[in-house]
Structures are given as C-alpha cells and as structure tokens.
C-alpha positions as CSV (number, residue, x, y, z in Angstrom):
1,X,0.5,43.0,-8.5
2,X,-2.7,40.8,-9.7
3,X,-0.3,38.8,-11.6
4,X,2.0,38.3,-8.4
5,X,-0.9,37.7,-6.6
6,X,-1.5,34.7,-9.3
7,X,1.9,33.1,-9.6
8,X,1.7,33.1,-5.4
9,X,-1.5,31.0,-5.8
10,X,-0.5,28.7,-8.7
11,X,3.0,28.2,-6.5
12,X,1.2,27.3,-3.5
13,X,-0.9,25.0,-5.7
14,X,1.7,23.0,-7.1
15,X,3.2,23.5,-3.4
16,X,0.4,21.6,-2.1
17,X,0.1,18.8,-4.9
18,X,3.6,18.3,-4.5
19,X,3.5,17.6,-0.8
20,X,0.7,15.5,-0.8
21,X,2.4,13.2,-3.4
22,X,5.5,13.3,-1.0
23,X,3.0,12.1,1.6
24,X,1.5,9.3,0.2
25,X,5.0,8.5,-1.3
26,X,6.2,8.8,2.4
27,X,3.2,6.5,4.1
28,X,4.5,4.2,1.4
29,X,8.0,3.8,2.0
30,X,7.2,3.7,5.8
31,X,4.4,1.3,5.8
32,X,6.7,-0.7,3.2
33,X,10.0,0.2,5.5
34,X,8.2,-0.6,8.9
35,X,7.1,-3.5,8.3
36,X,9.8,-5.0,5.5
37,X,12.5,-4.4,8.9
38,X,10.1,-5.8,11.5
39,X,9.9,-8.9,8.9
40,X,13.2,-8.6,7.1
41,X,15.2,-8.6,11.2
42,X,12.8,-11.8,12.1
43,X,14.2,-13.3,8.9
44,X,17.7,-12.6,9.6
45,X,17.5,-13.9,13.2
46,X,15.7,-16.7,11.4
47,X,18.2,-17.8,9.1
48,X,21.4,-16.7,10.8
49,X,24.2,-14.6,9.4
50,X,25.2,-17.5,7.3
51,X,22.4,-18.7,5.6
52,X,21.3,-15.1,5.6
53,X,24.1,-13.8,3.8
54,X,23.6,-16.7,0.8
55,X,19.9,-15.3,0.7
56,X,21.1,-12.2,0.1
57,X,24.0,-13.2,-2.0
58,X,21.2,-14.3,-4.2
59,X,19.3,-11.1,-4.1
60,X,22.4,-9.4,-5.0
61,X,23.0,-11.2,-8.2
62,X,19.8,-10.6,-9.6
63,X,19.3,-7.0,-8.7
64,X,22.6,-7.0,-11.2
65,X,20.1,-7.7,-13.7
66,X,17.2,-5.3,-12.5
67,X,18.6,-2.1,-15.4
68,X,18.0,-4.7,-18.2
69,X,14.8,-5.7,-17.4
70,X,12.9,-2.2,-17.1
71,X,15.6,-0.3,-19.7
72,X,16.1,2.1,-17.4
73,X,13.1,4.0,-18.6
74,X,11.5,5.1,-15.4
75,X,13.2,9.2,-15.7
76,X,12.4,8.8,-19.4
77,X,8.7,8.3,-19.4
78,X,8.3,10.5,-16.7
79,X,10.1,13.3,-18.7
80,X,7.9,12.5,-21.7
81,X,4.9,12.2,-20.2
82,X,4.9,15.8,-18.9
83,X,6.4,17.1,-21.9
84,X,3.8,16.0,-24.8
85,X,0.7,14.7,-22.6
86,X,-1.4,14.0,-26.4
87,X,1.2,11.4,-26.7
88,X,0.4,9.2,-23.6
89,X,-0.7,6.5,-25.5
90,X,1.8,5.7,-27.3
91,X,4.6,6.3,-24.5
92,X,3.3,4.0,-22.6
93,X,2.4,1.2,-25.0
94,X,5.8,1.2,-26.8
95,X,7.3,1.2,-23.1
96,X,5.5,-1.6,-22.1
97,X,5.5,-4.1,-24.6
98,X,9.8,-3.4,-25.2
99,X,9.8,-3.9,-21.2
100,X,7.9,-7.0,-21.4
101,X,10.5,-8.5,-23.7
102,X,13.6,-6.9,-22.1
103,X,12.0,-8.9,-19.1
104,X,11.7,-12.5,-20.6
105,X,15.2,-12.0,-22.0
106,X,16.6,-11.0,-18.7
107,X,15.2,-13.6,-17.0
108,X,17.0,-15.9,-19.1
109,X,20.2,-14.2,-18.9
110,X,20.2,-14.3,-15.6
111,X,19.6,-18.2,-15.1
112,X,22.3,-18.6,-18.0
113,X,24.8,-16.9,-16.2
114,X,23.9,-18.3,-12.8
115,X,24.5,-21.8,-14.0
116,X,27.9,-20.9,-15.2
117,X,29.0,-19.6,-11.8
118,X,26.6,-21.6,-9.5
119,X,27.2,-24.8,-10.8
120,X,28.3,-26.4,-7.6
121,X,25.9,-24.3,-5.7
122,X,22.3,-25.2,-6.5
123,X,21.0,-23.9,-3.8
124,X,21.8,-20.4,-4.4
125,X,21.1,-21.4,-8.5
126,X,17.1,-22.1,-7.4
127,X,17.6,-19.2,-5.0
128,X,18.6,-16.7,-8.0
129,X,16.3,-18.6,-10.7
130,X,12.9,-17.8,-8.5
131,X,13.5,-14.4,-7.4
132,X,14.7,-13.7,-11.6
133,X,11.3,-14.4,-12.7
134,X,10.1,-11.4,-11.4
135,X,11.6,-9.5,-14.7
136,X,8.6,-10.7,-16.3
137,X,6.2,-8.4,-14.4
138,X,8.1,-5.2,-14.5
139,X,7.0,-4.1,-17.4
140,X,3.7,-3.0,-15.3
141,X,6.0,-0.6,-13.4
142,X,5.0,2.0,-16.9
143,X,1.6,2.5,-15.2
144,X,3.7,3.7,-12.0
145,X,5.6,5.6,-14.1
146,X,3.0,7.7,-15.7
147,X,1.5,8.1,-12.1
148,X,4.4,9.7,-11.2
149,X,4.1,12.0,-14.0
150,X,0.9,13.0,-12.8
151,X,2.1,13.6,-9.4
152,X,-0.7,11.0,-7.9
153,X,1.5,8.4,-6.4
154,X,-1.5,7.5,-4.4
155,X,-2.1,4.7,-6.5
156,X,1.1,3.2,-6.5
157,X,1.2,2.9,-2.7
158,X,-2.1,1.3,-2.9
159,X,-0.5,-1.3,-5.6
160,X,3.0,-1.8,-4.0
161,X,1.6,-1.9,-0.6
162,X,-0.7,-4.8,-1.2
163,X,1.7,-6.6,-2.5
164,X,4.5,-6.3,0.1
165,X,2.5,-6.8,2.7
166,X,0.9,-10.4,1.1
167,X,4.7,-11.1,0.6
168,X,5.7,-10.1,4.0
169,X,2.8,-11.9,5.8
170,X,4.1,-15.0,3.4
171,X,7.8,-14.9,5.0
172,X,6.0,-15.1,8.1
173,X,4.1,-17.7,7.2
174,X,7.1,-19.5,6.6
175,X,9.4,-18.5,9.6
176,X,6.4,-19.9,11.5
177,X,6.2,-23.2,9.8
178,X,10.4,-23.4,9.3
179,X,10.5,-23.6,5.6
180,X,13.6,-23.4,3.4
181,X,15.7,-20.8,1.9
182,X,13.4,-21.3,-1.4
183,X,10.6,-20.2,0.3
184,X,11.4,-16.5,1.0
185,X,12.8,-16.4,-2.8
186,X,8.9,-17.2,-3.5
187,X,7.8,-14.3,-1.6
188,X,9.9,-11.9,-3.2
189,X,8.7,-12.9,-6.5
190,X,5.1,-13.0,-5.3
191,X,5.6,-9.1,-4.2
192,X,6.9,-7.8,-7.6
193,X,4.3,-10.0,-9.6
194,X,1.2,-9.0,-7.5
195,X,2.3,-5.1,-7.6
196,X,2.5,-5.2,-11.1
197,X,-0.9,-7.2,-11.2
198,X,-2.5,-4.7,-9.4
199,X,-1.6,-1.4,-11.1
200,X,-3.2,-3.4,-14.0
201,X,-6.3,-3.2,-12.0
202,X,-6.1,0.0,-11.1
203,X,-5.6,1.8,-14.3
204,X,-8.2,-0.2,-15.8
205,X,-10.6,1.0,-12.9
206,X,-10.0,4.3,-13.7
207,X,-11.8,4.1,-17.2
208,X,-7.7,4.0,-18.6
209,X,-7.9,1.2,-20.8
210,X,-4.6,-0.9,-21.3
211,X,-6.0,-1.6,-25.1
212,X,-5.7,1.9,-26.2
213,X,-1.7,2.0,-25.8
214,X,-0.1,2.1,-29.2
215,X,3.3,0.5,-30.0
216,X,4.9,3.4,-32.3
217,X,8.0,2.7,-33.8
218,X,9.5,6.3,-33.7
219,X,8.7,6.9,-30.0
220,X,9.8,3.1,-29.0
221,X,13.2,4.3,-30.5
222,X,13.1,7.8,-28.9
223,X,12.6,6.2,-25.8
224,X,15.1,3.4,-25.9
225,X,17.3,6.3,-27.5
226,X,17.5,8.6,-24.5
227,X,17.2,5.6,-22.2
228,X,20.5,3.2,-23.3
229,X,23.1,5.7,-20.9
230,X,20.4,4.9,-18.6
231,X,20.6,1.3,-19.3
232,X,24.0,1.0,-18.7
233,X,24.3,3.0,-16.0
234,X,21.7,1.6,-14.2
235,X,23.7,-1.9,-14.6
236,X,26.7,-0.5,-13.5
237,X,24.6,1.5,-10.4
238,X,23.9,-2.2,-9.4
239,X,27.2,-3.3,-9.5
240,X,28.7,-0.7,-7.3
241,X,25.7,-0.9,-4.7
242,X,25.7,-4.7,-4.6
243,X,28.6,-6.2,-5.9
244,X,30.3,-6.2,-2.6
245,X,27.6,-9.1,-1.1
246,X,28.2,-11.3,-4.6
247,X,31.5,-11.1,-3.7
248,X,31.8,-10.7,0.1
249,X,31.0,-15.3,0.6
250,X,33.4,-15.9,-2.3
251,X,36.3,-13.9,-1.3
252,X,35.4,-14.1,2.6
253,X,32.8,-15.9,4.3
254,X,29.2,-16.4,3.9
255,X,28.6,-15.2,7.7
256,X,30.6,-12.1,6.7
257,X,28.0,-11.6,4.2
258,X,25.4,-11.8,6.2
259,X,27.3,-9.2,9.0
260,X,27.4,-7.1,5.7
261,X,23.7,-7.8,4.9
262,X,22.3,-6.3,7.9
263,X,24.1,-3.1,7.9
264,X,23.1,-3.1,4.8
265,X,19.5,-3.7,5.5
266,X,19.7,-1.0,8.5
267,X,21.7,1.8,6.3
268,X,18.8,1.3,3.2
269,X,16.5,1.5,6.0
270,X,16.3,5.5,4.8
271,X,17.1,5.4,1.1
272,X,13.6,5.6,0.4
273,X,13.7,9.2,1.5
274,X,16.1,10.9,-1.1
275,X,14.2,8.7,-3.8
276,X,10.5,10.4,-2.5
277,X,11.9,14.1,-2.5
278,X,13.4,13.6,-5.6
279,X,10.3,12.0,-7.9
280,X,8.0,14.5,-6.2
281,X,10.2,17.1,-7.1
282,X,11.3,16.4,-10.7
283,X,8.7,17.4,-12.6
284,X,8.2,20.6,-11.1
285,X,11.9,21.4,-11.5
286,X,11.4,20.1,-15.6
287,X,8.8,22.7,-15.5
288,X,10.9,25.6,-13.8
289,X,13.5,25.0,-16.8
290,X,11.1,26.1,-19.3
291,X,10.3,29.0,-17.0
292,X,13.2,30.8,-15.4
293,X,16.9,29.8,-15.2
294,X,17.1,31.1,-11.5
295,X,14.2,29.8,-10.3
296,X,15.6,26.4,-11.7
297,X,18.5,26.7,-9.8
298,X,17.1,27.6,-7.2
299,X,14.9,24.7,-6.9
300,X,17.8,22.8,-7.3
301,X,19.9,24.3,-4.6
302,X,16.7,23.9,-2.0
303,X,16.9,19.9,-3.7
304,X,20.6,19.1,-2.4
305,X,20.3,21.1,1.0
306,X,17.5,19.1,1.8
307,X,19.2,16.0,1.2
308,X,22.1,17.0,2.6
309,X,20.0,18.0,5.8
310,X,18.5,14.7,5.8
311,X,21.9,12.9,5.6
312,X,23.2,14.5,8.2
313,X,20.7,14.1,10.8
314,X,20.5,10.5,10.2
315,X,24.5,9.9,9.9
316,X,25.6,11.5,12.9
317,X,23.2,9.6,15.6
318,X,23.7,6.4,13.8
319,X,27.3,7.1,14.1
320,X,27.1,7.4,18.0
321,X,24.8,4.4,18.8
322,X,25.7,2.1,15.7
323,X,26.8,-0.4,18.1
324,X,24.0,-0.3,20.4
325,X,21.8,-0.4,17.6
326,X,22.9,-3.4,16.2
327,X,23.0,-5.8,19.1
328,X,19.6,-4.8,20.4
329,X,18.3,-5.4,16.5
330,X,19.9,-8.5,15.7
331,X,20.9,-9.5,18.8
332,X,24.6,-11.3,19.6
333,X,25.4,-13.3,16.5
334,X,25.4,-10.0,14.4
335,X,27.3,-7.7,16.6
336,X,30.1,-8.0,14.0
337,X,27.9,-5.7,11.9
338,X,28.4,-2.3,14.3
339,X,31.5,-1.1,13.0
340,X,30.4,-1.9,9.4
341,X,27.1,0.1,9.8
342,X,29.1,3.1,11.3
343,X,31.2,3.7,8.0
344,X,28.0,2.6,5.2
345,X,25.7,5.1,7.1
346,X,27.9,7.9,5.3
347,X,27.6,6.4,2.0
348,X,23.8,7.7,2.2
349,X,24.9,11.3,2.3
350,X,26.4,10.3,-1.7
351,X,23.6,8.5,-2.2
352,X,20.9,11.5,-1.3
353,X,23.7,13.8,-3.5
354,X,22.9,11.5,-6.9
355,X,19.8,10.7,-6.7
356,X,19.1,14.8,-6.4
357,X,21.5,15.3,-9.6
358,X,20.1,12.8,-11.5
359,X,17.0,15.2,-11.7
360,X,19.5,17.6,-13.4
361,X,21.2,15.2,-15.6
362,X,17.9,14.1,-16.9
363,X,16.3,17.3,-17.4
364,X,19.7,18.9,-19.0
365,X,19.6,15.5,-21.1
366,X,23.4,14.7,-19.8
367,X,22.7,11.2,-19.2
368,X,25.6,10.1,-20.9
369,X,27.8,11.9,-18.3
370,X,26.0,10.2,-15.7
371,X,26.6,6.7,-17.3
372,X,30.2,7.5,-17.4
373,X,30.6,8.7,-13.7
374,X,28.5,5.2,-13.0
375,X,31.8,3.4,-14.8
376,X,34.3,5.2,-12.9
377,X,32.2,4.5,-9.4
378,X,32.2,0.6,-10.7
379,X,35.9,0.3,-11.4
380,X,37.3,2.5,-8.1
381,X,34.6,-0.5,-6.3
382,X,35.5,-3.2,-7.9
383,X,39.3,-2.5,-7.2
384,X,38.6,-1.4,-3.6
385,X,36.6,-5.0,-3.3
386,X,39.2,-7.2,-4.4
387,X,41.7,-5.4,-2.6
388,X,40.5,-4.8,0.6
389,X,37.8,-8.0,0.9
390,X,40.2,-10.3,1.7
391,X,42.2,-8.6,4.5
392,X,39.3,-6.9,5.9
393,X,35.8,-8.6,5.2
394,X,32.7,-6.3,5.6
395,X,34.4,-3.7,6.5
396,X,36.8,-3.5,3.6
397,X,33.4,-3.7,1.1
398,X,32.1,-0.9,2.8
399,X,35.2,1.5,2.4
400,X,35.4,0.4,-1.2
401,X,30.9,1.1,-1.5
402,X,32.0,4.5,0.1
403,X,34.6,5.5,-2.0
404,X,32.9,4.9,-5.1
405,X,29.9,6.9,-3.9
406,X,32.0,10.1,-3.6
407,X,33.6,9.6,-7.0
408,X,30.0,8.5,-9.0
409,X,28.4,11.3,-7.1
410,X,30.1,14.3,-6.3
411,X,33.7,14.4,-7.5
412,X,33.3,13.3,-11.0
413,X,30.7,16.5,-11.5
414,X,34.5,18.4,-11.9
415,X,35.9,16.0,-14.8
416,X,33.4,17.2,-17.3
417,X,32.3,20.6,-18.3
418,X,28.5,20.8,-18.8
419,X,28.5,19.2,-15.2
420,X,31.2,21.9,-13.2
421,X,28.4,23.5,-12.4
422,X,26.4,21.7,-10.8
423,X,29.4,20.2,-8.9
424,X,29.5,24.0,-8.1
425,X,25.8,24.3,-6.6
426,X,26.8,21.2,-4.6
427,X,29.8,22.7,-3.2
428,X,28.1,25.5,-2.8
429,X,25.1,24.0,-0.9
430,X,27.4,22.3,1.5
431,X,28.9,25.6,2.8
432,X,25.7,27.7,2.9
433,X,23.6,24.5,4.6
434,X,23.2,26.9,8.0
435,X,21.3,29.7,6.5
436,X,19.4,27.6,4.2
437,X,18.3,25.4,6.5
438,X,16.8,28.2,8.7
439,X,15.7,29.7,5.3
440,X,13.7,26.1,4.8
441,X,12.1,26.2,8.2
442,X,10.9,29.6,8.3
443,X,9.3,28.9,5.1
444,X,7.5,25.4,6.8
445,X,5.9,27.7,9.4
C-alpha cells in the first residue's frame, strides 16, 4: 500500500511538471499563433493573393531546406539527453558545432539551387536568399532542445517569443510605411536569428556555460548516426507539406498560390497543438518503456485519442463555417480559399496521428521506417500535384497534401511489421474514442 501510495505521488508529480510544460508550451504557441495571424492576415490583405502567394512561394522553397540545416536532431538529443544526463556536455557541443556547419552549407545550397531555377525571377531569388540565411542561427535551437529534455520549456517561450514579436512588430512597421516584398523576408530572418541569440543568453544566465560543451567524436557520430533517417525524412516531410505552393505559381497561377496560402495559414493555425502534447509527452512515455510495457501503451493509446479528439473538434466546425470564415478573414479577394480550407482542415487529423507516432518510432528506434513512409507520402504528392494542379488549382494540391497524409501517417503503419502494431493501437483508438474520451474527462475533474 505505502509503495502505491508513492507511485500515486511520483505520477501526480510528473503529472503536474508535465502540464505546466504543456502550459507554457501552449501560452507560446498562442501568444506566437495570436499574434503571427492578426499580423500574418494584415500582410496577406497587404500584399494581395498574388504577391502573397510569391512570398510564400519563397518561404516554401526554403523550408525545403530547413531538415539539412538542424540534421534532424531535435528527437535525437532529446532522447539522449534523458537517457545519459553525465553526458550533457558533450551532446550538446558535438550537436551544435555539426549544426552550425550543416547551416552555412545549407545556406549555400539553397542560393545555388535558387539561381538555377530563379534565374528569371530575382525577385523571388533575393526573396529565398534573405529568409535562407537564417540556417546559420539554428544551430542555437540545441539549447531548446535540451530544455525540452528537462521539461522547462519556459525558457524557450521566453526566447522564441521575443523574437517573433520584434519580427512581427517589424512587418508592421513595414505594412505601415509600404515597403517591398524584401522587407518581410528581413523579418523572418530577424525572428530565427534573435531566438537563437537569446537562448544564448539565457543558458548563459543560468550559470550553463556554452564553453564547457565538448565536441566528441564518438557521440557526434552516434548522433548523426541515429539522426540521418531523420535527415531525410525530415526533407522529404517538407516536400510533401510544402511542395504544393513551390509548385502551385508554376503549374497555375501565383494568385492561386496565394488562395492556397491562406488556407494554409488558417489550417496551421492549430498545428502547434499536436506538436505541444507530443514534446511534453515524450519523455515521460521514454521513461514508461523502461518501466512497464502496458503502461507504455497505454500512454500511448491516451497520446492518439487525444489528438484524435482534438482533430475532430476543430475539423468538423471548420467544415461548417469554412466559407464564412474565410471572407470575414481575408475579406473578398480570398474567397476562393473556402472550399480549399474545407478539404486541408482534415489533413490535420494525419498530421496530429504522426506527430504522436513519431514518439514511438523514436523511442522503438524505427526511424528508418518512418523515413520510408516519408518517401512514399512524397511520391503519392508529388504525383497527385502534377496531376491534379493543372486541372484543378488549390484545390487539386490539397487533395494530393491529403492523400499523402493518410499514407505517411496511418496506412503505411500496415506495410511493415515492427509498426502493425501500432497501426493496431491507432485503429484501435479510433473505435474506442467514446469511452476514452469520457475516461479522459473524468480523470481532468
């Protein structure tokens, strides 16, 4: 009984760390949400749907870049970081200095091949060259990393949110003062250089010096060894989620683009949640592994019903009011964007489904599997895309962005064996979503 009594107590204690990580996690996002809309729908009524979809044509193209630059290492040093704590040091240091030169070497990728297919488009060139810079200053995302090993994410919300809201009171700046499309590529780089700038600070403050981190060469390659499936598939994650607007203004039009762009900007309005659940929740469930296989599928059930939940309550009003929704946002030049939002809000539910079994592909060390649903997500898109683009515009990219989802995501869990299992527990979590959801708000009470 006494040692019940103790497991109840440490439970409720790791309970209560976890949710107040989920909360600052969640004032971040919405601060960073809140205002990043109020902004981002100013700029979009700004620019208009044409020269907003080249902005974010622009964006697009570099995010393609974004797994390069930080070698997908974010699950990776948050796995290791839990796991051997006396080792700190030298996770981090070997993590930053191999993502500082991942970043200069992206950056210069990215310019090289922008040249090649921009050549007789240097505005979107300068667009794509400014924003790329900010590879250089992601290798300061370790220190966010390790924060979220620790479960203290408070300090990355004070970092990130200082930054974004600099940047954001810079696009103002500029909408007020009518400045070019250049411009708001300048703030963007300004928000990932200052949040990287200011984790610096904060670490340091801390009495964590940044001088202590060792490079070692065995972790370095233990780290880039379990990271490279995640290198990969983080490119090809970017190619399936954004390849649509790279190709939407050369296979359509650039005001399709920007029709695209909003729904976009309105459906990745909630993303942020899934993402906050599941970083708050990871290293607990890494820790329930080492304790008790059913309490670590059972945290992993509770995992996908409560994104499932989630998906569902914001895909079935945005599916009645879509419309509504949309004109009184963006107002009359954007109303093309209703029927595209009404299909991409549904891609979220695939979306809240892999980023939740990502947290078992890591911890089960699968990420090969999960590079190789990423390739079959990409090539079911890019088909879809290049079929359905130029008979249908927006809306053909966002069938082809949905179909891809429910491959990566759900339906490729069947094609291999160490993951028929999980594709089990997500099955299974779909038709047993009633009583676990009163299950989940009994326990809330």
């Amino acid at each position: 009984m006494f040692q019940s009594l103790l497991q109840k107590l440490q439970d409720s204690a790791e309970l209560q760390k976890i949710l107040r990580n989920i909360g600052w996690l969640f004032f971040d996002k919405v601060l960073r949400y809140g205002v990043g809309f109020f902004v981002g729908v100013w700029v979009a009524r700004y620019l208009g749907s044409d020269q907003f979809g080249v902005f974010n044509a622009a964006v697009a193209f570099t995010v393609l870049f974004g797994a390069i630059a930080t070698l997908g290492l974010k699950s990776i040093i948050v796995r290791e970081v839990v796991k051997q704590p006396d080792q700190e040091q030298s996770i981090l240091g070997s993590a930053f200095l191999m993502m500082i030169a991942s970043g200069v070497l992206t950056f210069g990728l990215s310019i090289l091949i922008a040249f090649f297919l921009y050549q007789n488009d240097p505005l979107t060139f300068r667009l794509i060259a400014i924003i790329s810079l900010g590879f250089v200053f992601q290798a300061f995302q370790s220190i966010a990393y390790y924060y979220e090993a620790k479960v203290t994410s408070k300090f990355i919300v004070y970092a990130t949110n200082s930054a974004y809201l600099v940047s954001s009171g810079l696009k103002v700046y500029f909408i007020l003062t009518n400045k070019g499309l250049e411009a708001f590529a300048l703030a963007s780089l300004v928000d990932v250089a200052l949040s990287g700038l200011i984790l610096f600070f904060i670490y340091q403050s801390q009495g964590l010096r940044v001088r202590d981190w060792r490079w070692n060469k065995d972790m370095s390659r233990t780290l880039l060894r379990d990271s490279y499936p995640l290198i990969l598939s983080g490119i090809m994650v970017a190619i399936y989620m954004r390849i649509d607007q790279v190709m939407l203004p050369k296979l359509y039009s650039e005001k399709e683009a920007g029709l695209y762009a909003a729904a976009v900007k309105l459906t990745e309005l909630w993303y942020f949640i899934p993402t906050i659940i599941q970083s708050s929740s990871m290293p607990n469930i890494i820790q329930a592994k080492d304790i008790n296989a059913d309490l670590y599928w059972s945290k992993l059930k509770k995992l996908f019903s409560i994104m499932i939940l989630f998906s569902l309550a914001v895909g079935i009003p945005t599916t009645l009011l879509g419309e509504e929704v949309v004109s009184i946002i963006f107002g009359e030049e954007y109303l093309g964007t209703g029927s595209i939002l009404i299909v991409m809000i549904w891609a979220l539910l695939f979306v809240s489904i892999g980023v939740a079994r990502s947290t078992y592909l890591v911890t089960e060390n699968l990420i090969k599997i999960y590079s190789y649903t990423i390739v079959m997500g990409v090539v079911i898109n890019i088909i879809l895309n290049v079929t359905l683009i130029p008979k249908f515009g927006g809306l053909g990219a966002v069938f082809a962005t949905l179909g891809a989802q429910i491959v990566a995501a759900y339906l490729s869990c069947f094609f291999f064996k160490e993951t028929r299992a999980i594709g089990r527990l997500i099955t299974n979590s779909f038709f047993t979503l009633p009583a676990t959801a009163i299950k989940i708000l009994r326990n809330a009470r």
